[in-house]
DSSP file (Angstrom, degrees, kcal/mol; ACC not computed):
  #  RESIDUE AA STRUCTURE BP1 BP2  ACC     N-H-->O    O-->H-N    N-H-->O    O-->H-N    TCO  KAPPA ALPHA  PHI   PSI    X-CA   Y-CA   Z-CA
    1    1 A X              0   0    0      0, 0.0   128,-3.1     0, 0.0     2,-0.2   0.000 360.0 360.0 360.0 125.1  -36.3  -55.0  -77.1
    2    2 A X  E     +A  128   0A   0     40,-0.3     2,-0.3   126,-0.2   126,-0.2  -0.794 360.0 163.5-100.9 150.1  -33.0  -53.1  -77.0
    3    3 A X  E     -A  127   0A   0    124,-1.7   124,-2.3    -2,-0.2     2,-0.3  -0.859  18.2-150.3-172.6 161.2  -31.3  -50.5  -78.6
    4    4 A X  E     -A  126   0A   0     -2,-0.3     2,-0.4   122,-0.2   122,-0.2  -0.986   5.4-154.6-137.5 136.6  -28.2  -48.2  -78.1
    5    5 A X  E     -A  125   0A   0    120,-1.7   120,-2.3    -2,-0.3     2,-0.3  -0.922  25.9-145.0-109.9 123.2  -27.4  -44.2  -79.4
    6    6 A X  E     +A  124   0A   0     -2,-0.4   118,-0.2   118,-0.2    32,-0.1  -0.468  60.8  57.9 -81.6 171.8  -23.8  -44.1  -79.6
    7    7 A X  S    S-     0   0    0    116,-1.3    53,-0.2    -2,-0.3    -2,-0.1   0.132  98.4 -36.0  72.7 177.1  -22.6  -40.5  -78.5
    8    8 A X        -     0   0    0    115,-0.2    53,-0.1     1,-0.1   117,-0.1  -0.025  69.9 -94.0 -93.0-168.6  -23.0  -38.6  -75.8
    9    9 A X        -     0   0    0     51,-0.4     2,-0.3   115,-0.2    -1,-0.1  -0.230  41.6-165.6 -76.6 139.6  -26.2  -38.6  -73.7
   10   10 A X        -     0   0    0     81,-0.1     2,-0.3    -3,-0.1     3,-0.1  -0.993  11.6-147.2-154.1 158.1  -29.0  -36.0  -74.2
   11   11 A X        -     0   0    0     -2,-0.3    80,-0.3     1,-0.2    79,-0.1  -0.880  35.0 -98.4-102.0 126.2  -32.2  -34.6  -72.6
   12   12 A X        -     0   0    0     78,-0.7     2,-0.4    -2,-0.3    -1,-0.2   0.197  45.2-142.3 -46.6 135.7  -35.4  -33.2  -73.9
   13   13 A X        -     0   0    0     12,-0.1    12,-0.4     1,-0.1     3,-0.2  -0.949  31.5 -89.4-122.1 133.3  -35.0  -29.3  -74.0
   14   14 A X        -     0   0    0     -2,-0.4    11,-0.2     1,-0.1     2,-0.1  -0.079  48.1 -96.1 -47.1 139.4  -37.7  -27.4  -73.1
   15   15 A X        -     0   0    0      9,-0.1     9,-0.2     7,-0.1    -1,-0.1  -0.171  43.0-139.7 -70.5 147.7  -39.9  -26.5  -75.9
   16   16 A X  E     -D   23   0B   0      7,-1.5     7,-4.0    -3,-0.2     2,-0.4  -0.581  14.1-153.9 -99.3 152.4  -38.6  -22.4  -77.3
   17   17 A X  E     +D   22   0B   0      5,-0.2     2,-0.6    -2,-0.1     5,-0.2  -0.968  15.9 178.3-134.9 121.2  -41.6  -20.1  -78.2
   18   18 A X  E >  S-D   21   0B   0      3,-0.8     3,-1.0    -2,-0.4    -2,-0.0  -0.976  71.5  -5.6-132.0 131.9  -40.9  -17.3  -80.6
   19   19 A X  T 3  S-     0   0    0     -2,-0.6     2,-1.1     1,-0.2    -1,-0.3   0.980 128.6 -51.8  46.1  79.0  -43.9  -15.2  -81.6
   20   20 A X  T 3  S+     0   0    0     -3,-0.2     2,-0.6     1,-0.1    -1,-0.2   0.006 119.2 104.7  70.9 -14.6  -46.9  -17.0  -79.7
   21   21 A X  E <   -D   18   0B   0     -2,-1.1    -3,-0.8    -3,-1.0    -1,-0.1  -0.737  58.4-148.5 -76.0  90.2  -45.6  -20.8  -81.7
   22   22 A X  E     +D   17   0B   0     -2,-0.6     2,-0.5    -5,-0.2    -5,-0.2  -0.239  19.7 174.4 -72.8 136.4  -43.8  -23.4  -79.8
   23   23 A X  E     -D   16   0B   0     -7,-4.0    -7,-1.5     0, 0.0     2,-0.2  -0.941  30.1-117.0-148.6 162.6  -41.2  -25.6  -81.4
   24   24 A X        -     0   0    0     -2,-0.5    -9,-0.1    -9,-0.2   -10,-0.1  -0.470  43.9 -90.9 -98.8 158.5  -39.0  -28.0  -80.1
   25   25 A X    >>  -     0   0    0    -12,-0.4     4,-3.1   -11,-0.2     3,-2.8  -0.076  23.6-119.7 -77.4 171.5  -35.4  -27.6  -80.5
   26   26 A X  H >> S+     0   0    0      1,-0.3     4,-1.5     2,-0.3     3,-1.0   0.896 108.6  45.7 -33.4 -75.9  -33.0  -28.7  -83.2
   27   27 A X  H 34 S+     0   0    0      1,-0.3    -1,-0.3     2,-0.2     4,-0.2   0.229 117.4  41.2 -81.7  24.1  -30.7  -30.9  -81.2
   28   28 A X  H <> S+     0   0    0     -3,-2.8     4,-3.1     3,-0.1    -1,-0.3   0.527 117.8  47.0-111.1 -24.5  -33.5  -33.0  -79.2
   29   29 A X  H << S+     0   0    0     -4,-3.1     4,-0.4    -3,-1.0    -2,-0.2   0.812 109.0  52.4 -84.9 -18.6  -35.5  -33.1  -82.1
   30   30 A X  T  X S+     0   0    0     -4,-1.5     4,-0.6    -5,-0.3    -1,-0.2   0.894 117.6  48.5 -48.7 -59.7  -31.8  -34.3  -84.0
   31   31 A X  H >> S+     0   0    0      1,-0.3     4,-1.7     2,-0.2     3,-1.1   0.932 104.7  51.9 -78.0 -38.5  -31.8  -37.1  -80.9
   32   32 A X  H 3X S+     0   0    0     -4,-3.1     4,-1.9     1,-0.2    -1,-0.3   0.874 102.7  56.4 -72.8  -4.9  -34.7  -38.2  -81.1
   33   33 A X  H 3> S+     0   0    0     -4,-0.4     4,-1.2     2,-0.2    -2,-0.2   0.616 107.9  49.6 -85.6  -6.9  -34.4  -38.9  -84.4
   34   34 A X  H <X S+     0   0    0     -3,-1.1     4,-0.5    -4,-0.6    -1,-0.2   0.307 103.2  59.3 -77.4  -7.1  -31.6  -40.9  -83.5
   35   35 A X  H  X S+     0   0    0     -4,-1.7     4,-1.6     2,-0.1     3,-0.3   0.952 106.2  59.1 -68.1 -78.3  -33.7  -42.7  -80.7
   36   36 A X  H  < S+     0   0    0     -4,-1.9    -2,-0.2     1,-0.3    -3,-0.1   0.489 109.7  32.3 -18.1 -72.5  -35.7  -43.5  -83.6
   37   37 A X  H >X S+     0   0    0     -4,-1.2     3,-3.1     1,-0.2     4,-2.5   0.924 109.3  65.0 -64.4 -51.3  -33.2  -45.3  -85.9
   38   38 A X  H >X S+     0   0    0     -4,-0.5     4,-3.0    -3,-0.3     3,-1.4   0.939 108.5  41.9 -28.5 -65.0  -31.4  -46.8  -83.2
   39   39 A X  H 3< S+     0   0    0     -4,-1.6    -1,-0.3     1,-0.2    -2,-0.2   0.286 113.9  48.6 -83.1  37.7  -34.7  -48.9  -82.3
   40   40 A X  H <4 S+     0   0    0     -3,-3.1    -1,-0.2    -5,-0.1     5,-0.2   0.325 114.5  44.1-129.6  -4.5  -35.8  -49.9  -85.7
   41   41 A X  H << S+     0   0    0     -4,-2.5     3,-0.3    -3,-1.4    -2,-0.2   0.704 122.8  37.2 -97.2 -11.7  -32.3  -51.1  -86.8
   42   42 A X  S  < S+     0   0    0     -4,-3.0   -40,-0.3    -5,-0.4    -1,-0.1   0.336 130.7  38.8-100.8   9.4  -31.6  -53.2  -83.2
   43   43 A X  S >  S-     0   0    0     -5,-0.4     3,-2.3   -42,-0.1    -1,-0.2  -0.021  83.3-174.4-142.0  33.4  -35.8  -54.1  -83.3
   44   44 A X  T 3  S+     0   0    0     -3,-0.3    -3,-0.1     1,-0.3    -4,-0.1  -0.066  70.0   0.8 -69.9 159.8  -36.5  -54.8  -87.0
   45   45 A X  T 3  S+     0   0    0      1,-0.2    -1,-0.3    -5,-0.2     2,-0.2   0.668  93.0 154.2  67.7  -3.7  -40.4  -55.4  -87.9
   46   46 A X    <   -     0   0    0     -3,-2.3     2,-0.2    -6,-0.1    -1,-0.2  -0.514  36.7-134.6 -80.3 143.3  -41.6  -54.8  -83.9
   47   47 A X        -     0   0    0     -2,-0.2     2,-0.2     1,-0.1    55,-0.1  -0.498  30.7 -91.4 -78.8 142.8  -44.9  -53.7  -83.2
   48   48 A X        -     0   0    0     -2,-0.2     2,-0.4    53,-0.2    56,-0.4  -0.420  49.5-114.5 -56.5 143.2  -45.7  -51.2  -81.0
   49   49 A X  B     -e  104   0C   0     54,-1.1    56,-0.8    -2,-0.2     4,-0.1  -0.737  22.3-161.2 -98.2 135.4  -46.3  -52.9  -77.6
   50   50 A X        +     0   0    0     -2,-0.4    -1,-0.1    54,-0.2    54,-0.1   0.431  59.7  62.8-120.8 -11.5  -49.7  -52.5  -76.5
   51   51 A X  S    S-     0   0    0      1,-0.1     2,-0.6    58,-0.1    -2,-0.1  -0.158  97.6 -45.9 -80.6-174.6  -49.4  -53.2  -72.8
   52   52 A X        -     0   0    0     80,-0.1    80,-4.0    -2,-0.1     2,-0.4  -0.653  63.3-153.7 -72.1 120.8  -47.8  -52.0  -69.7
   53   53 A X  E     -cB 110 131A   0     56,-2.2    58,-1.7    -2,-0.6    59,-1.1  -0.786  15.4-159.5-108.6 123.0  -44.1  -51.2  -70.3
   54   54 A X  E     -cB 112 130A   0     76,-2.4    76,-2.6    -2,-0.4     2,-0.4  -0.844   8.2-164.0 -87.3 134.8  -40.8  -51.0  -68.4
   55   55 A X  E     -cB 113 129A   0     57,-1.9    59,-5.3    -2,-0.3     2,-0.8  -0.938  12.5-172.1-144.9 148.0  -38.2  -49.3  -69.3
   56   56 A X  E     -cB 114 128A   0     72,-5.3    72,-1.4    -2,-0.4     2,-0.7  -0.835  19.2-173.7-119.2 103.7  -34.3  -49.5  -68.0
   57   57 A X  E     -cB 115 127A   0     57,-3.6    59,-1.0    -2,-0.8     2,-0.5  -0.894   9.1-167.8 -96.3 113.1  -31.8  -46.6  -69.5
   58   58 A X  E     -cB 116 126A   0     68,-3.2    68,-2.9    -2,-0.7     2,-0.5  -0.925   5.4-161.0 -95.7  99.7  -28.2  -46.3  -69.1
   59   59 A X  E     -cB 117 125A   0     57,-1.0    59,-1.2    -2,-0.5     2,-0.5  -0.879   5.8-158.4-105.6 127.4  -26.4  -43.1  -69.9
   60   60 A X  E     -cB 118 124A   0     64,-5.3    64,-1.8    -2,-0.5   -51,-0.4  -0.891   4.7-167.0 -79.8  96.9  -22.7  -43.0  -70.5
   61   61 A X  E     -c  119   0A   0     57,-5.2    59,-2.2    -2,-0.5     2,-0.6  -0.539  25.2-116.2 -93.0 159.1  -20.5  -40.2  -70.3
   62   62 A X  E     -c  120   0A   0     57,-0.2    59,-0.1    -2,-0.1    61,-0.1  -0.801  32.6-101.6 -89.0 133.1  -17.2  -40.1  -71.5
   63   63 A X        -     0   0    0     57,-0.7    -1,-0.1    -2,-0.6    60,-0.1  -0.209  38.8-122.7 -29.1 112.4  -14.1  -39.6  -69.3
   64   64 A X        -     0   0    0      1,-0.2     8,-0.1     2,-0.1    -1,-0.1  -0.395   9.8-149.6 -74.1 155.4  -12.9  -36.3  -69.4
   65   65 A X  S    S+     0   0    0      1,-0.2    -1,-0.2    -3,-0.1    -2,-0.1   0.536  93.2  76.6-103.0  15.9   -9.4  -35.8  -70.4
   66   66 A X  S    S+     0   0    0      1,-0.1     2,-0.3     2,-0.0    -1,-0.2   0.919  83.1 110.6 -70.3 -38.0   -9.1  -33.0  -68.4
   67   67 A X  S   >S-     0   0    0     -3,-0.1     5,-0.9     1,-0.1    -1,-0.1  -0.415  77.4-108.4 -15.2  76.8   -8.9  -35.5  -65.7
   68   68 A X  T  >5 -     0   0    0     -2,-0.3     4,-1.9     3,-0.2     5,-0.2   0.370  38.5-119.0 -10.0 139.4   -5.9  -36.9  -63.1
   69   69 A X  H  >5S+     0   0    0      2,-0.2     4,-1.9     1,-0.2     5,-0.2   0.799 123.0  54.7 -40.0 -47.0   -5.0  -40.4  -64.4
   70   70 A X  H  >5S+     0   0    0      2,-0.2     4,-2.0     3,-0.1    -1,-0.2   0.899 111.7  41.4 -68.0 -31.3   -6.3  -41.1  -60.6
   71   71 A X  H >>5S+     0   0    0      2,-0.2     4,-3.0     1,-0.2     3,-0.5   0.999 111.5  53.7 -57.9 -73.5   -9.8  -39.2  -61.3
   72   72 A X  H 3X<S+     0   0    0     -4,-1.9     4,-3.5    -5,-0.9     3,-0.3   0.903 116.8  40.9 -48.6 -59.6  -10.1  -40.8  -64.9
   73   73 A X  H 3X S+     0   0    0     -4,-1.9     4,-1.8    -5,-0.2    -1,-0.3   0.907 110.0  56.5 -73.4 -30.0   -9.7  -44.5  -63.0
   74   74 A X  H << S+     0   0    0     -4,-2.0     6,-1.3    -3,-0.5     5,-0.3   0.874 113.7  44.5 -30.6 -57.6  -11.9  -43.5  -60.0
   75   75 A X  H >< S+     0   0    0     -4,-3.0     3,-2.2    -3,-0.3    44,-0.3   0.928 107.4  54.2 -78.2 -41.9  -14.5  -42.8  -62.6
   76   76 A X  H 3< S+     0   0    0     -4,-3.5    -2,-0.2     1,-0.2    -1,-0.2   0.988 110.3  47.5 -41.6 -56.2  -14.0  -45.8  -64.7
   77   77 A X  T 3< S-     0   0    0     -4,-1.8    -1,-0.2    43,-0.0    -2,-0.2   0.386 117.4-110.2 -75.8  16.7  -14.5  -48.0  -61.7
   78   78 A X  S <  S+     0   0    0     -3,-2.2    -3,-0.2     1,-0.2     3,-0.2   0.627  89.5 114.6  55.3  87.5  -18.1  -45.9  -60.3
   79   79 A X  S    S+     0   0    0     -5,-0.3     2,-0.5     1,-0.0    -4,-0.2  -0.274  79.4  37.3-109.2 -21.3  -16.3  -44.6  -57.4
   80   80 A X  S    S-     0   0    0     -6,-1.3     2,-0.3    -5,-0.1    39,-0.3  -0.980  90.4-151.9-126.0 128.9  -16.7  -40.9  -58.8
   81   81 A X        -     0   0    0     -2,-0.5     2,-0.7    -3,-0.2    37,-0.1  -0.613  30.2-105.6 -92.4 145.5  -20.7  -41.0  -60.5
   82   82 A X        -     0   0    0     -2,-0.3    35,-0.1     1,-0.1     2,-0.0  -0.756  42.6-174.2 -94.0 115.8  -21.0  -38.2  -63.7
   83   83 A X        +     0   0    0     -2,-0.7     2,-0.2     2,-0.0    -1,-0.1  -0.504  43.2  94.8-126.1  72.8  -23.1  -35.6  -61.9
   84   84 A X        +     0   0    0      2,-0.2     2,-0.2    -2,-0.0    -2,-0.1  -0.757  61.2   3.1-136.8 170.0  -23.6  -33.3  -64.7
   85   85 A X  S    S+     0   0    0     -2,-0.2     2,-0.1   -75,-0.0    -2,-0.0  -0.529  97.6  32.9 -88.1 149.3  -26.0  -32.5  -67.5
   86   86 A X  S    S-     0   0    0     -2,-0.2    -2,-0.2     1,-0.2   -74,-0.1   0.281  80.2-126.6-105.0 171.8  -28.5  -33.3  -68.3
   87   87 A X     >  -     0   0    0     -2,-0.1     4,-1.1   -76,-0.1    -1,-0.2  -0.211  36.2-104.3 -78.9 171.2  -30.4  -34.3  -65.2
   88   88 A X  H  > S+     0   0    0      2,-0.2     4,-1.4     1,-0.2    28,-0.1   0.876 114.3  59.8 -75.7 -25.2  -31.9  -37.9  -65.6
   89   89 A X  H  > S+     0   0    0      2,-0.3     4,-5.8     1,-0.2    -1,-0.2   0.769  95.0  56.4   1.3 -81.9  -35.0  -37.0  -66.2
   90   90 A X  H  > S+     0   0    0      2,-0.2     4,-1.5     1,-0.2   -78,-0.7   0.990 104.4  57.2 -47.7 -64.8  -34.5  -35.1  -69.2
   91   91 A X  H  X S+     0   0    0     -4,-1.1     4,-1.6   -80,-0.3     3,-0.5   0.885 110.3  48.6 -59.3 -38.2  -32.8  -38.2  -70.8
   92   92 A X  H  < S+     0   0    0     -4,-1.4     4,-0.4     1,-0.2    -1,-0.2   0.882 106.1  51.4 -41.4 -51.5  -36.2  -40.2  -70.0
   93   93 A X  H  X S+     0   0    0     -4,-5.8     4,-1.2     1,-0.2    -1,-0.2   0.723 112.4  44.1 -86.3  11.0  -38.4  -38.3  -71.2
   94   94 A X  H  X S+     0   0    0     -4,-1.5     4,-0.7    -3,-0.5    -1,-0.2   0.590 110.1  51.0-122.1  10.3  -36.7  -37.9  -74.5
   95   95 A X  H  X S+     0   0    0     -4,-1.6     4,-2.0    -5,-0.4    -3,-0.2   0.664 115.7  47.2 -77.0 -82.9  -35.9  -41.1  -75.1
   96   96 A X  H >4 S+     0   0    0     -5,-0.4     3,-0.8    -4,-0.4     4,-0.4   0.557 110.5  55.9   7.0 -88.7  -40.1  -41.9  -74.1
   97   97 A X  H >< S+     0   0    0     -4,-1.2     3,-2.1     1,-0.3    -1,-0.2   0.794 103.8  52.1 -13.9 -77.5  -40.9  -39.2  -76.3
   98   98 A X  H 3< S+     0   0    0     -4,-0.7     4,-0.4     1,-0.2    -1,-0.3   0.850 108.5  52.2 -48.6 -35.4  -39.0  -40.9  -79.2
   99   99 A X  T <X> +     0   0    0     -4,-2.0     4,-4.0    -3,-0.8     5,-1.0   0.634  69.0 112.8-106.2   7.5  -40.6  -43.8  -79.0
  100  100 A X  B <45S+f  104   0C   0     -3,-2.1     2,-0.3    -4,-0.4     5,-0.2  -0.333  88.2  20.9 -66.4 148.7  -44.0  -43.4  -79.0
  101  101 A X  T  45S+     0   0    0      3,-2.1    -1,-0.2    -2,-0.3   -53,-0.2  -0.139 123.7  60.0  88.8 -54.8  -45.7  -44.8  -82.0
  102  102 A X  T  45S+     0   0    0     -4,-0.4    -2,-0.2    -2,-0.3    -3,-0.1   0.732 122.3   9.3-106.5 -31.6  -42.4  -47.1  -82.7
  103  103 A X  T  <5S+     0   0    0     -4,-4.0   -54,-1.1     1,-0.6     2,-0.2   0.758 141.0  11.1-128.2 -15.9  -42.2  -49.4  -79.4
  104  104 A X  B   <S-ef  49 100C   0     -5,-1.0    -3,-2.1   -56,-0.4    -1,-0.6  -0.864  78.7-117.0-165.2 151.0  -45.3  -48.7  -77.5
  105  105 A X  S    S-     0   0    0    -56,-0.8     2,-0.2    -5,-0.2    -4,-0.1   0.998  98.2  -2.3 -84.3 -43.9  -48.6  -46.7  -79.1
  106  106 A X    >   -     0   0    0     -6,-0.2     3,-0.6    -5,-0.1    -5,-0.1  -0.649  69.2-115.1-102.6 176.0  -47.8  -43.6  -75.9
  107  107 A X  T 3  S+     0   0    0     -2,-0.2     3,-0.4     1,-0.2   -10,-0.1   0.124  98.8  83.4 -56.0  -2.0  -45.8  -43.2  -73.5
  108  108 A X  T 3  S+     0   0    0      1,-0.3    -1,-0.2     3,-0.0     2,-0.1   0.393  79.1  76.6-102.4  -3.7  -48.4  -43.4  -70.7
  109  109 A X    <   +     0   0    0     -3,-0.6   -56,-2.2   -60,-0.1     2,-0.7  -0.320  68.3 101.8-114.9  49.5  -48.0  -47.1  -71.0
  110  110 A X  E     +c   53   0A   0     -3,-0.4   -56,-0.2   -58,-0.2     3,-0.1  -0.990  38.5 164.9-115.2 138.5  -44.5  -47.0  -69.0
  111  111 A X  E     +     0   0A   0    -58,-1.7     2,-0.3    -2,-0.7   -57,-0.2   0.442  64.7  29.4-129.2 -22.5  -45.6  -48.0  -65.8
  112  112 A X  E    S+c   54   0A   0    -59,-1.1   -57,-1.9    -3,-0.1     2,-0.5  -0.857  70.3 160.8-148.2 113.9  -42.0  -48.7  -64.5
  113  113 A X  E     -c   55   0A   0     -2,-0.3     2,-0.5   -59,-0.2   -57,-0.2  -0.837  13.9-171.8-143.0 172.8  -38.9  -47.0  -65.6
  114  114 A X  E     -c   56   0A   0    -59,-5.3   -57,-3.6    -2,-0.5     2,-0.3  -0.980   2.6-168.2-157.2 147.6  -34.8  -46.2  -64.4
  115  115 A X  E     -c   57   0A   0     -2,-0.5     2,-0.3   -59,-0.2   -57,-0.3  -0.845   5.5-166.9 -98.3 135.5  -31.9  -44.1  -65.5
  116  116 A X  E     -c   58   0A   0    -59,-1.0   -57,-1.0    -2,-0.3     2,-0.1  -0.863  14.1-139.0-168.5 123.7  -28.7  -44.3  -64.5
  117  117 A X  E     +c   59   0A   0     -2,-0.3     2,-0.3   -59,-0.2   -57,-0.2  -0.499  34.2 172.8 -99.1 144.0  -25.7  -41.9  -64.9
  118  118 A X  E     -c   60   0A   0    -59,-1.2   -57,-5.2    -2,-0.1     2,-0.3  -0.978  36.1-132.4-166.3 139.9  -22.6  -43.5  -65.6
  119  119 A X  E     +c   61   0A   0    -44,-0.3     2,-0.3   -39,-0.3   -57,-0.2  -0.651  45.2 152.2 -90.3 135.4  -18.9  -43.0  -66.6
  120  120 A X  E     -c   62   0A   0    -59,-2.2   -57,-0.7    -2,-0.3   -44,-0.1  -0.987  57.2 -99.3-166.4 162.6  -17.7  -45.2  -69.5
  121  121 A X  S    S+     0   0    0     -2,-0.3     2,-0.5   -59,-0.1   -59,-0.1   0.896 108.2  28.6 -79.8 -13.4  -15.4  -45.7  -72.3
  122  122 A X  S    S-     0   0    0    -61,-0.1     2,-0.3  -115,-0.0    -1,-0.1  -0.993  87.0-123.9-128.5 131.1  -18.0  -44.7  -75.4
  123  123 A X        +     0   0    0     -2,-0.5  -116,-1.3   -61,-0.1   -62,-0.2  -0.587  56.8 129.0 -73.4 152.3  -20.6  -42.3  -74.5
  124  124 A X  E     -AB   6  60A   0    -64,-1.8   -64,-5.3    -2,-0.3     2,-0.3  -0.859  53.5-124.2 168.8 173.8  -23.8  -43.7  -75.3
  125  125 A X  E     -AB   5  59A   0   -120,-2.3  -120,-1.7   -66,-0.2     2,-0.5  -0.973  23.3-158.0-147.4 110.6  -27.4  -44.4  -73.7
  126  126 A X  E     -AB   4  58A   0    -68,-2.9   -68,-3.2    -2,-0.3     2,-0.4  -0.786   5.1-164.7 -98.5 139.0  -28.5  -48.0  -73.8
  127  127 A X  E     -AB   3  57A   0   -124,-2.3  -124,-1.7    -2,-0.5     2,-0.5  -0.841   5.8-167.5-120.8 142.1  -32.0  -48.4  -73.5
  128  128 A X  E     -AB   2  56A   0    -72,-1.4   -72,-5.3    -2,-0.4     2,-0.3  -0.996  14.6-173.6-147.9 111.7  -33.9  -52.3  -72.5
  129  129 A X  E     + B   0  55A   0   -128,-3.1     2,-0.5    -2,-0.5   -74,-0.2  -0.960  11.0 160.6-105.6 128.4  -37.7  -52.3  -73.1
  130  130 A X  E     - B   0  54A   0    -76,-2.6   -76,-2.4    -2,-0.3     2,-0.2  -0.997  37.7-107.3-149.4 156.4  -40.0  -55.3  -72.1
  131  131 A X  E     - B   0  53A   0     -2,-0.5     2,-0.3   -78,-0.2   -78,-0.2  -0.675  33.4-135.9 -68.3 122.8  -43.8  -55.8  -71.5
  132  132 A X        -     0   0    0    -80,-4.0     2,-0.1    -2,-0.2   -80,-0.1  -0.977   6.4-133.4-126.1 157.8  -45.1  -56.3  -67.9
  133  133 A X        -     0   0    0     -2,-0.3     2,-0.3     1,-0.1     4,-0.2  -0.128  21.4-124.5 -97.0 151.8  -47.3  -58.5  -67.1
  134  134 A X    >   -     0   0    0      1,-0.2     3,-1.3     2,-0.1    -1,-0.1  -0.471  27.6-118.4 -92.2 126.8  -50.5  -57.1  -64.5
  135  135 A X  T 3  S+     0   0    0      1,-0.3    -1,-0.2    -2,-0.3    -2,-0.1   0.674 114.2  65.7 -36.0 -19.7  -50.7  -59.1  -61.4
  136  136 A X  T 3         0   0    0      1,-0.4    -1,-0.3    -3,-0.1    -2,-0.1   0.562 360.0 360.0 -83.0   2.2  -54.3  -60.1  -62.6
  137  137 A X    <         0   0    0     -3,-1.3    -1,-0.4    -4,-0.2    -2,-0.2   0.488 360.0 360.0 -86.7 360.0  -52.5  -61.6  -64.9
């Protein structure tokens, strides 16, 4: 299963507490709802996946245009890596997050996963899910 959020990449913000009630904020709760759609228009009719899962993320930043013409091509070509926010992390767990219930029944069934920050000509964060299978298998 695939699926891709055009714009640019974001990470689960710690949840904000105002008078003893935690809630999570606007714009990850915005993205994940755009996790959401992403995998049910690239994924139509999939079941949640009921095994052990891997999952392989790619976040895209956009080129700045504040950027030398030499910078901007440096970066095109991975010689200069976008080492900026949000950490990778953050962008795992709230793509995870998003998709519990819709690709997998939790999140505890990721058993293997990667991120990787990357300079590109549309931001976006492509995400590649598959079932694996357990050596006893």
């Amino acid at each position: 299963m695939r699926l891709t959020v055009f714009g640019k990449p974001e990470g689960k913000a710690r949840p904000r507490v105002v008078k003893g009630h935690a809630y999570t904020p606007e714009n990850t709760a915005a993205y994940e709802c755009m996790v959401q759609a992403a995998f049910r228009q690239g994924n139509p009719g999939a079941c949640p996946l009921q095994g052990a899962v891997r999952v392989e993320i790619a976040a895209f930043y956009a080129v700045p245009k504040s950027a030398s013409k030499r910078m901007q091509a440096r970066m095109r070509n991975n010689e200069m890596l976008p080492v900026i926010r949000p950490d990778w992390d953050n962008i795992g767990k709230l793509v995870c997050d998003a998709l519990n219930g819709i690709a997998w029944k939790d999140d505890a069934q990721v058993v293997e996963a990667s991120v990787v920050k990357r300079y590109g000509i549309t931001p976006m964060v492509c995400v590649k899910i598959e079932e694996v299978a357990s050596e006893s298998d």
